[in-house]
C-alpha positions, -999 to 999 in steps of 0.1 A, spaced: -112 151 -339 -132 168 -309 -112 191 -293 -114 206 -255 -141 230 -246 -165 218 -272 -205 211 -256 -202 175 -270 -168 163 -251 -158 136 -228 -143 167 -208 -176 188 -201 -186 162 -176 -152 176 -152 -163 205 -131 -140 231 -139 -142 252 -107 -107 248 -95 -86 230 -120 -84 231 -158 -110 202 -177 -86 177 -194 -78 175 -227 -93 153 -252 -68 129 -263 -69 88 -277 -63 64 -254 -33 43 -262 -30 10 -277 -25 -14 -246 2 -40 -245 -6 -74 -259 1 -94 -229 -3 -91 -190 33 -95 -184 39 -63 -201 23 -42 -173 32 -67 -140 47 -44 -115 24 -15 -96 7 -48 -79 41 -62 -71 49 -28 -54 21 -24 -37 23 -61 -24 57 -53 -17 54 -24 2 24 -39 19 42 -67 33 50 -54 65 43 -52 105 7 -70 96 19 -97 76 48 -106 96 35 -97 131 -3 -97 133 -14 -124 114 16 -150 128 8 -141 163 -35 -145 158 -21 -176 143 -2 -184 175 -30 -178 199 -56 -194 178 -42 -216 150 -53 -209 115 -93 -200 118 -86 -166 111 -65 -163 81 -101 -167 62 -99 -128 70 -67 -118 48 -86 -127 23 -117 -108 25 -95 -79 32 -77 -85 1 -104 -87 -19 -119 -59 -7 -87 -37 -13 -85 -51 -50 -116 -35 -58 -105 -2 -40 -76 -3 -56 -93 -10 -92 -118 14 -87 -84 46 -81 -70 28 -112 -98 32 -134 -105 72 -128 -65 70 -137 -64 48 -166 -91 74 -184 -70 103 -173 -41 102 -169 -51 122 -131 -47 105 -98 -78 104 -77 -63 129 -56 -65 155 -81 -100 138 -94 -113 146 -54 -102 180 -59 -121 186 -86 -150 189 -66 -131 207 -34 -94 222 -39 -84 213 -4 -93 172 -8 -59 164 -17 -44 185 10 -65 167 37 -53 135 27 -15 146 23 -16 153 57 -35 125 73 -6 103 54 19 122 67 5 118 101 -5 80 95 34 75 88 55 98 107 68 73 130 93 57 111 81 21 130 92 1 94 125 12 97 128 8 137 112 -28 128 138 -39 101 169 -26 126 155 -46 154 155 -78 130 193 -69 122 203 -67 163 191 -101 166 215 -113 134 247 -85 144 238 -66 177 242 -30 177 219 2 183 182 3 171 182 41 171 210 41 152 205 14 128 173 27 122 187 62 116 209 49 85 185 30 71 165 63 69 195 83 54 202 55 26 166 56 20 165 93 14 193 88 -9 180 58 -31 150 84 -40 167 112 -49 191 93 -66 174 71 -86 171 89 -123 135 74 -122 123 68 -89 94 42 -98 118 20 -115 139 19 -86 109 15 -65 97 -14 -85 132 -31 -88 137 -32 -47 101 -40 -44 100 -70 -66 138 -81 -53 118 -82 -16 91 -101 -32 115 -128 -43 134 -128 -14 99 -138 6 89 -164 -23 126 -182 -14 113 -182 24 85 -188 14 98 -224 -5 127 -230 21 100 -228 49 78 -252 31 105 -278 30 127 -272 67 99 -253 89 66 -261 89 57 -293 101 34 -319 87 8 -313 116 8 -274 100 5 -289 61 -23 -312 77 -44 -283 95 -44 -259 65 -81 -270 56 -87 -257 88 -86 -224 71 -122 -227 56 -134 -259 80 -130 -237 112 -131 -206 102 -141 -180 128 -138 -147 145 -121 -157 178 -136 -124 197 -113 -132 229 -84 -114 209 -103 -83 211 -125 -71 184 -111 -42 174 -78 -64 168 -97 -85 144 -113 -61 128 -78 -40 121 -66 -75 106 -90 -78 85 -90 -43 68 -55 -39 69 -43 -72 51 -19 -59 23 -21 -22 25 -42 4 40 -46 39 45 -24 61 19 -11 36 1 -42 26 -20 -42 58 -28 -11 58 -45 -14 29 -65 -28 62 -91 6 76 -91 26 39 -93 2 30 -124 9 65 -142 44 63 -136 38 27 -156 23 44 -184 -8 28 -179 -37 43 -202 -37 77 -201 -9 80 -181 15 75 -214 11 113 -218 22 123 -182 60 124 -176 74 100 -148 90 113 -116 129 114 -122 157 126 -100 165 164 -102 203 152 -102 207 120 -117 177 123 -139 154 144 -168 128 159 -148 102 172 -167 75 201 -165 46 176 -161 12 190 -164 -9 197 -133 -45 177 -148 -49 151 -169 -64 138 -204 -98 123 -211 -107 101 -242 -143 102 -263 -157 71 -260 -159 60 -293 -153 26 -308 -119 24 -313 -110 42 -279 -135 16 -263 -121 -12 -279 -87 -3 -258 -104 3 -229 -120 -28 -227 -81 -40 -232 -65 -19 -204 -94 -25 -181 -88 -65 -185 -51 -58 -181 -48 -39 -150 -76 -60 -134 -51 -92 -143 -22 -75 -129 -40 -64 -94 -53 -105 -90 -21 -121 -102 1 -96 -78 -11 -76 -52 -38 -98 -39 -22 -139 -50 11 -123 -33 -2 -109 0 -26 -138 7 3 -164 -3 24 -147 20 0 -142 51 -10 -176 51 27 -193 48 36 -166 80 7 -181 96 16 -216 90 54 -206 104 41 -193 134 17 -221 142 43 -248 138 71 -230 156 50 -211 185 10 -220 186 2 -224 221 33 -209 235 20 -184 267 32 -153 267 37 -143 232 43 -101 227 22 -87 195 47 -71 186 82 -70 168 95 -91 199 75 -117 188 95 -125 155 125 -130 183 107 -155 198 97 -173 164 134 -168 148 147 -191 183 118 -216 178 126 -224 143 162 -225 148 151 -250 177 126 -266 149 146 -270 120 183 -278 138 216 -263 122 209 -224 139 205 -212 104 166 -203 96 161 -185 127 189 -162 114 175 -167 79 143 -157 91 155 -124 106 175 -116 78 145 -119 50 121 -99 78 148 -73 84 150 -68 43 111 -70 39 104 -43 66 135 -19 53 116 -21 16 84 -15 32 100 11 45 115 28 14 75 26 -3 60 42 26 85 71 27 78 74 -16 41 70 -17 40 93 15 62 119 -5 45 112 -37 11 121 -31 17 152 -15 41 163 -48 13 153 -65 -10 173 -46 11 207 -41 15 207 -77 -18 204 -90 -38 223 -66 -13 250 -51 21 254 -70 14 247 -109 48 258 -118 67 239 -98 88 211 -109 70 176 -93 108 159 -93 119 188 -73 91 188 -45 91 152 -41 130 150 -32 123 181 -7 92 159 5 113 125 10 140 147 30 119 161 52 102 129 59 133 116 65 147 141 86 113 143 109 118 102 113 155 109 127 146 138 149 117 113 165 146 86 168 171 110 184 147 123 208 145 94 224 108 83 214 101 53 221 69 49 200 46 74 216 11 63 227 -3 97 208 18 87 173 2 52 175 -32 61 183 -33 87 150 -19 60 130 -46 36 138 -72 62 136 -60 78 105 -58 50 84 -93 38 87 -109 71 85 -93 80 49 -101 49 35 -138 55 50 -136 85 31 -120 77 2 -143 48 -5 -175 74 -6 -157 97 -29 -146 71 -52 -182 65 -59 -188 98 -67 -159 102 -87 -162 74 -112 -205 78 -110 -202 115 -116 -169 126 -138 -164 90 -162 -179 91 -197 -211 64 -189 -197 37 -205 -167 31 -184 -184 46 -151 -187 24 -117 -218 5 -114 -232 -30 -105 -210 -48 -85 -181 -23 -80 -204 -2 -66 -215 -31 -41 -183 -39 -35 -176 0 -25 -202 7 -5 -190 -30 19 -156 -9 21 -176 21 32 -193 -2 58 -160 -17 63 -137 12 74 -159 28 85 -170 5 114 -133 0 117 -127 42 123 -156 38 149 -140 9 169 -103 21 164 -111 58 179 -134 43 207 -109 15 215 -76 36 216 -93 67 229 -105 49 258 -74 35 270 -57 69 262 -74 84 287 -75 57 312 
């Protein structure tokens, strides 16, 4: 068998500069059937499913019927093979792409950590999903929202293996959005909504008198965005995806075995058998992205869409914002008769943004325990860091709350700018990453590539507008 260090490995391609090559290991049998691995899409459909899906989208829809929606799915598509391209530098290894950046500079993974951090500081999910459950029970957003943090907090350090639980609420919120999903179909959207849906591709056009920059945000932020690509690397690893079988799973210091996880990762030779199971994990994981992640999201944007165009197209007035989805909750209880789906309504939203919620506060905590450990702290116990990372999240989120912020102009504008720049980033050194590091038979090329460099193009235009746009009215 080869072994590390020798001049003909798989692992003399990694530059060695500030972390340790990877071992040389074989890459593990992969499971017989898709079904087997279903669940880092679900989460990341799950945790995706937020403020865009059931805000943004609905309310283009109710200023313009259904001519956008075309753009949820570009945007999807595009993130599926963003999101492929950070699976497959961690199926070979077992590393996140993270730790793969720093390989070529130490402080990559830091930058990131931080423009996540900074991307999600303002706890808006959980502000969101309380102001749902005032219009059900009354009572104090602030407050609400300040809970919601605390039990969040608590279900991650709690968990004995926090990516199960993740997965668990995750998929629950799924299937709680597929039942209003089927209940809407049959009580909410009208037969003038089922009749226009061909609209979709018929009329399908960029209505440029929403603003482009709004447009353009829609269309790169369908189903995730920002950190959270990022992360599917640590949500597949934790799934024991490829090489990630060899890298122990993020437990709870207190409930849970944490284990001294190694700071980089494995590396295969490509020979035949180890290609053979490539080629299986590579048609796997591309299965579970298309029949998750990207069938969920789109399914989901354009049933929101039809809601809102049945219940509210036309209607003058309309906020883009989470006082919209008051406004929608009283038309459908007006639509459908009864005043029970407008309360149904709130109370699937309210549980959809609180799980959104609990993902951003993980993957925000995870990638930066990823990141201090492999770069800065070696020794450290990842369990341990990531707890101390999901309090002190949580603990920033309530000191914004009881300060009496009420979403500050400055927060907003970093989050919109943030987001598109690290996926501008991201995108470039992806290419480099899986060009430069991969064995060449598994390597990017061909169409991924083309498909990376429109993201490139993509985000980048998107960072342009966003910082233009938002810095202008800043400092008007």
């Amino acid at each position: 068998m080869t072994t590390r260090g020798t001049p003909a490995s798989a692992a003399d391609r990694f530059p060695a500069k500030h972390l340790a090559r990877p071992q040389v290991r074989p890459l593990p049998e992969a499971p017989a059937s898709t079904w087997r691995i279903i669940g880092p899409g679900v989460v990341a459909a799950g945790v995706g499913l937020a403020s865009g899906e059931f805000i943004l989208f609905p309310y283009i829809a109710s200023q313009v019927g259904l001519v956008f929606v075309w753009a949820a799915l570009v945007g999807v598509v595009t993130q599926f093979f963003l999101n492929m391209e950070i699976e497959r530098y961690t199926l070979a290894t077992g590393e996140t792409a993270l730790t793969g950046f720093s390989r070529f500079w130490r402080h990559w993974g830091l930058v990131f950590a931080v423009l996540t951090y900074l991307a999600n500081l303002w706890p808006g999910w959980a502000t969101s999903s309380a102001t749902l459950v005032t219009y059900l029970w009354g009572g104090d957003v602030r407050w609400i929202a300040i809970g919601m943090l605390v039990v969040i907090g608590l279900i991650l350090t709690l968990a004995p293996v926090v990516y199960v639980a993740l997965e668990r609420a995750e998929m629950l919120k799924v299937a709680a959005v597929i039942v209003l999903v089927v209940v809407g179909a049959f009580f909410a959207i009208t037969a003038d909504a089922w009749s226009s849906l061909p609209r979709i591709v018929t009329d399908a056009s960029v209505p440029t008198e929403l603003g482009f920059a709004l447009l353009l945000g829609a269309l790169a932020f369908a189903g995730a965005g920002g950190g959270q690509n990022l992360v599917q690397s640590n949500w597949i690893r934790d799934k024991q995806f490829g090489m990630g079988k060899y890298v122990p799973r993020i437990a709870s210091p207190l409930t849970g075995k944490p284990e001294a996880a190694p700071s980089t990762g494995f590396i295969f030779e490509p020979d035949e058998d180890n290609m053979r199971r490539w080629r299986a994990w590579w048609r796997l994981a591309n299965r579970e992205q298309l029949y998750t992640f990207v069938l969920i999201t789109f399914v989901t944007i354009t049933f929101t869409s039809l809601l809102a165009y049945s219940t509210v197209y036309g209607k003058p007035g309309l906020s883009n914002s989470i006082g919209f989805l008051k406004v929608e909750g009283q038309a459908l209880d007006t639509a459908v008769g009864g005043g029970w789906f407008g309360a149904f309504f709130w109370f699937i939203g309210a549980f959809a943004l609180f799980a959104a919620a609990l993902g951003i506060t993980d993957y925000t905590s995870r990638l930066a325990a990823d990141v201090i450990k492999t770069s800065y702290a070696q020794k450290a116990k990842e369990s341990t860091l990531y707890v101390v990372l999901v309090w002190i999240l949580v603990l920033l989120g309530c000191v914004i709350l009881l300060a009496g912020f009420d979403q500050p102009l400055v927060l907003l504008v970093l989050s919109a700018c943030v987001g598109g720049l690290m996926m501008f980033i991201y995108s470039v050194l992806l290419i480099v990453l899986n060009r430069r590091v991969l064995p060449d038979q598994i390597r990017i090329r061909g169409g991924r590539i083309a498909a990376l460099c429109w993201s490139v193009g993509l985000f980048g235009v998107l960072s342009v507008l966003t910082i233009v746009t938002q810095g202008a009215k800043l400092f008007d």
